[in-house]
Every structure is written in structure tokens, then in C-alpha cells.
N, C-alpha and C positions, 0 to 999 in steps of 0.2 A: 440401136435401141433408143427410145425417146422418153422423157422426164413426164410428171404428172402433165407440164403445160403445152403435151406434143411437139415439143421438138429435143430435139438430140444436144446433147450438152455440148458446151463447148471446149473443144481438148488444146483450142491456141495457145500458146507461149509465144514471148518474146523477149529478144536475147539481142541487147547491143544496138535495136530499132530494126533487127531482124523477126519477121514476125513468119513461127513456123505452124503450121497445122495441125502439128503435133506434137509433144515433149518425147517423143522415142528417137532416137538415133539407134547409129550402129557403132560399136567400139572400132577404134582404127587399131587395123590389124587383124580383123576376125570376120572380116566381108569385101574383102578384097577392094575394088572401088565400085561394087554394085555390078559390074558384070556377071561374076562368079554367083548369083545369088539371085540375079533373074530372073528363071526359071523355075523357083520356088516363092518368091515374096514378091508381091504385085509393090515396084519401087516408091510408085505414087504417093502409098497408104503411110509412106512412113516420114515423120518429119524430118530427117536428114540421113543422107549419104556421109558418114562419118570416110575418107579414105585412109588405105592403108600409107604409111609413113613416106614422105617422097621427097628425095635428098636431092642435089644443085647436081649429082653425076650417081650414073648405077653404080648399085652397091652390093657385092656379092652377097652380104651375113656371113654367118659363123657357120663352121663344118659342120657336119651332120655326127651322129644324131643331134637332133634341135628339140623334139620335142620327148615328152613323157608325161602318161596317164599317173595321178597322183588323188589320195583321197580326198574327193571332195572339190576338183578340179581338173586344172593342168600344166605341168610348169611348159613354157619355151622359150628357145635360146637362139631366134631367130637372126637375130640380130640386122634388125630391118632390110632385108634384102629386100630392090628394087629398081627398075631398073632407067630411074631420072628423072628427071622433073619431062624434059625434050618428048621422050615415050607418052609420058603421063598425058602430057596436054593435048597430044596428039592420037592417041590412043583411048584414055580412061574417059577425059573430061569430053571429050567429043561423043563418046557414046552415053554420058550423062545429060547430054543436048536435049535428048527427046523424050525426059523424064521431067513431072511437075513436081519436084521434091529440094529442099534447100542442099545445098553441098557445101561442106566442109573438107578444107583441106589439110589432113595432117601434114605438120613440116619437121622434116629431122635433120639432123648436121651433127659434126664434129668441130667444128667451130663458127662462129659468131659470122663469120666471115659465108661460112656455109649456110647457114641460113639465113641470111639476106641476099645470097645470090637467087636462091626459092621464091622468098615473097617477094622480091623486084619483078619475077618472072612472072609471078600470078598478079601483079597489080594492074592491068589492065584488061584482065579476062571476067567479063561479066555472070560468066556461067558458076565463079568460084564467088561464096554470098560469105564466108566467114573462113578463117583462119585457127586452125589447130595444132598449138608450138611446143611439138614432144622434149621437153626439157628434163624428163624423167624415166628413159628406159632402161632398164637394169643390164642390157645386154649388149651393150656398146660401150667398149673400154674408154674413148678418147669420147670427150663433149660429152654430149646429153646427158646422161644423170649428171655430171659434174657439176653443170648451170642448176640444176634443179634439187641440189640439196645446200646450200650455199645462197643464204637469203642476199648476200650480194651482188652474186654473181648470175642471178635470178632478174634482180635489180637490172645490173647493166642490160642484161641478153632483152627482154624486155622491152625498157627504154628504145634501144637500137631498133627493134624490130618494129617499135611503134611509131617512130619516125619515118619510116619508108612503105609502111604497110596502106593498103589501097581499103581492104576488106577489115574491118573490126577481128581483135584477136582475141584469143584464148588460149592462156598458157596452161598444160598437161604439169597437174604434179605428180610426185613422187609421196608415195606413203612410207620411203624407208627416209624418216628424217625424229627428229625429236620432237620437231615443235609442228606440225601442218597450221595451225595460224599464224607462224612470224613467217613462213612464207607464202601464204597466202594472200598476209599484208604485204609482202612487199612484191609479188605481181602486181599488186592494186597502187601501191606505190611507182611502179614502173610504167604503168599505164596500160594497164590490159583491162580489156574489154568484159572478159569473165575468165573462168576459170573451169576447168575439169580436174575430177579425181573419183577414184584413185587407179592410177596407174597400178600395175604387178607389184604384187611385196617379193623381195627375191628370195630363192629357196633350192632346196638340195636334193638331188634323191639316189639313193649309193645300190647297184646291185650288190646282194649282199653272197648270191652264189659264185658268181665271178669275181666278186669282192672289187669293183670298180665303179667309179662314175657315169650315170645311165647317160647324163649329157656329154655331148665331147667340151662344151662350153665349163663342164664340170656347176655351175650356179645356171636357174635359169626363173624368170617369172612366172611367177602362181599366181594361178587365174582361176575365175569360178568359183561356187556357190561357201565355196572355205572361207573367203577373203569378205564376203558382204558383211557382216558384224563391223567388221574394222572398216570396209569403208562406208557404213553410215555412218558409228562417229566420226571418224574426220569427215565428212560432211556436214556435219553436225557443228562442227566447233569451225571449218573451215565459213560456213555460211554466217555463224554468228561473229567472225571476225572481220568481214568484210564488206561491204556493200555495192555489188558487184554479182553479179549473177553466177550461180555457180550450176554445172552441169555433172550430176552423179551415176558413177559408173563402180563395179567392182563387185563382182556375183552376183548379177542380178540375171534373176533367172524364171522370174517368173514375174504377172500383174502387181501380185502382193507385193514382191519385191523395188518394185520403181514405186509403186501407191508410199511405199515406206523413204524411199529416198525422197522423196517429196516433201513428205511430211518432217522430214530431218530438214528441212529448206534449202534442196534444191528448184530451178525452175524446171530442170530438162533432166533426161534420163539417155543413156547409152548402156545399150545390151552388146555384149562381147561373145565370149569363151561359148555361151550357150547357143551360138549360132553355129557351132561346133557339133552341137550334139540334137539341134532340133531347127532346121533350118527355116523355119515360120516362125519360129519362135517371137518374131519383134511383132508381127502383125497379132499373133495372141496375146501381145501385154497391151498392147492400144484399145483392141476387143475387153479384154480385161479390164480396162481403169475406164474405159466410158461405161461399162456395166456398174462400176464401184459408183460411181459419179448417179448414174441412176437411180441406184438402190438408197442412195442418202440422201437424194432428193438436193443436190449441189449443181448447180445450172454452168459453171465454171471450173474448170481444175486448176485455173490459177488461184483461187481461194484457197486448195489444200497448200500450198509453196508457202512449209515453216509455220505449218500450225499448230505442229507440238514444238512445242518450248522447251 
């Protein structure tokens, strides 16, 4: 669709001196690394391949049941199974080769040591354009959430990683913490490149006829369209705390819903959970906010990035 001055608005963002095509990605964890997903959404159209979590050695996850339908989303208790960087690069990112879309790589670990075995390995692979450092999953006993609720330890992890890292980084936070701007500031303090959120809020759900734990995990992340309130504010207060690009993710489920994270100032948007339940879904919010972009006669959508106050 094209603007009064016949042409089509522009939906570029840029992130780190990464310039994408578009502010939609895909949440890691919920589009596998663009294989699985295909055959339903032309990869092109979309500004990033978001991957799912990928550790320095495979990783079984947590026993089954993992997942469970809950009002207003989903919780799961995955607990990043995958199966290694080795596979990945040989496997995932190879058939990423012949797609024109930026890639991001999620990196997960259980300690510090674990994730700089990841980004050493991706520092000379030109196919991987930025770096996504899960320091906040709710489903991995040892590391990850640990670094990521612990403005220090956030700090250190950070630091480390930005020393050795080849591609601009982006630390994944955690929305179970007190404060999302002291640590927001101190990824920024650490030297990351931007930031995403919000990750899963953790949560519960008890069968009440068998009278037991629907997850075997017994806790598991709550995803989808519940959780988008709370993560625009912390978008909201994360963006006004730092100056550093930030990338907003957490029930967004529809155009309106990323048009909104925007407007809370982010630069980029990452659809999740909802790729779950409607697998086009990211190609109609892209359709969607260039429509937005038209109808208000706004020739750029970096202009909406943090226009309400």
C-alpha cells in the first residue's frame, strides 16, 4: 500500500548499525530457526529470523508434559532443548543461507563459561548478523534466569560476552525481577548493544481433578496475549531508562499490538506464542503497521519509536 506521495512507507529500523527491513522478528523459541515455518511465511518478508535457544552441547530439556493451554495464552517448560551449537551451524544456519532476512542468534547456557563457548563459535560466521543472550528463562534450574535477575551478575555475564563477541549483542531479560530499569541499566552498563523483553513471567497450573501438577516441571512460562500489558510497561520504563535500543516482545498478537510496543519505545517488535496458533501471523502484523503508517499519512515507522511519553 502506498502513501498520498505514491510510495510505500518505510518500515526500516536499525539496531546496533544493523539495518533491518523491517521491525518484526520472530520470538526465540516459537519458530523453531525458520525451517519449521517455511512453508507457511514467505522468510524474506520478515525482518529477522529470531532462533530458538542454542547451547555450546545438546540439550535434552525438562520431561514431559512441557506444555499447557492456559487463559489467555500458554505456559511451557521446555526447558531449552536443542540439540548444539555443531548441529545448528550445520544444519539450521546453512539452510538460512539462501534466505534475504537478518538472523539472530539466541544463545543459552548454564554458565558464563557456556556461553562464550556459543559466541566464540559464531564469531566468525557471516550468515549470523546479531546475537541474542537468553539470560532470563524461567525453565532452567542452573544459569540463565540466575545472570538475569541479579543486576550484577547481569553485569559480569555481559561484560564477558562483549569482549569476545564478533556480531553486536542483545541481552533477553527477564520480567520476574523488581526493578526492569536497574537491569536494563546495567546491560547498558555491561555493554550490550540493545536489549529485548520481555521474556515469560513464570506461572502455575494444578489439575484440579487429579489434583496434581499439569507440568512435570510443576512452574512453567506464560506466554501470549495475558502477558502484553506488563510487557509494555516494562518496555515502557525499560526504554526510558536506557539509551540503547530496545526490541519488544511479550503477547503480541496482533498489528495493533507491535503499533503499541512501539509507541511505548521500542525500535523492533518480536511475535512469539502467536505463531502457535496462527502461523502467518508475523507477515499480518508487517501488512498491518504499513497500513497504520498509510492511513496517518507517516512516511517512516521510525518516527512512531517512543512517541507517547
Amino acid at each position: 500500500m502506498k502513501n498520498d506521495t505514491g510510495r510505500r512507507p518505510d518500515l526500516s529500523v536499525v539496531i546496533a548499525g544493523v539495518e533491518f527491513k523491517n521491525p518484526v522478528m520472530t520470538g526465540s523459541g516459537t519458530f523453531g530457526s525458520g525451517m519449521e515455518y517455511a512453508e507457511f511465511v514467505d522468510l524474506n518478508r520478515l525482518g529477522a529470523v529470531v532462533t530458538k535457544g542454542v547451547s555450546n552441547v545438546p540439550w535434552p530439556g525438562n520431561p514431559t508434559p512441557r506444555v499447557a493451554e492456559v487463559y489467555g495464552g500458554m505456559l511451557n517448560a521446555i526447558g531449552l532443548q536443542n540439540p548444539g551449537v555443531d548441529v545448528f551451524i550445520e544444519r539450521d544456519l546453512a539452510f538460512l543461507e539462501d534466505y534475504d532476512t537478518k538472523v539472530i542468534v539466541n544463545v543459552c547456557g548454564k554458565s558464563i563459561r557456556d556461553y562464550l563457548d556459543v559466541v566464540e563459535k559464531l564469531a566468525d560466521l557471516k550468515r549470523v548478523d546479531m546475537l541474542e543472550i537468553n539470560v532470563s528463562c524461567p525453565n532452567v534450574k542452573e544459569g540463565a534466569i540466575a545472570f538475569g535477575v541479579n543486576a550484577d551478575s547481569l553485569f559480569e555475564i555481559t561484560q564477558k560476552i562483549k569482549r569476545v563477541a564478533a556480531q553486536p549483542v542483545i541481552m533477553k531479560l527477564t520480567p520476574n525481577v523488581t526493578s526492569i530499569s536497574e537491569m536494563a541499566k546495567a546491560a547498558e552498563a555491561g555493554g550490550a548493544d540493545a536489549i529485548s523483553l520481555i521474556n515469560t513471567l513464570t506461572g502455575m497450573k494444578i489439575d484440579v481433578e487429579r489434583q496434581s501438577f499439569v507440568l512435570a516441571n510443576k512452574t512453567g512460562g506464560l506466554s501470549g496475549p495475558a502477558i502484553h500489558p506488563v510487557a509494555v510497561r516494562m518496555v515502557y520504563e525499560a526504554a526510558h531508562a536506557v539509551g540503547i535500543p530496545v526490541i519488544g516482545m511479550g503477547g503480541i498478537a496482533s498489528w495493533e499490538d507491535a503499533v503499541e510496543m512501539m509507541l511505548a519505545g521500542a525500535t523492533a517488535v518480536a511475535v512469539g506464542a502467536m505463531n502457535f496458533a496462527d502461523p502467518r501471523i508475523t507477515e499480518k502484523v508487517i501488512d498491518g503497521m504499513e497500513d497504520y503508517l498509510v492511513r496517518h499519512g507517516i512516511d517512516s515507522i521510525r518516527s512512531i519509536i517512543g512517541a507517547v511519553k
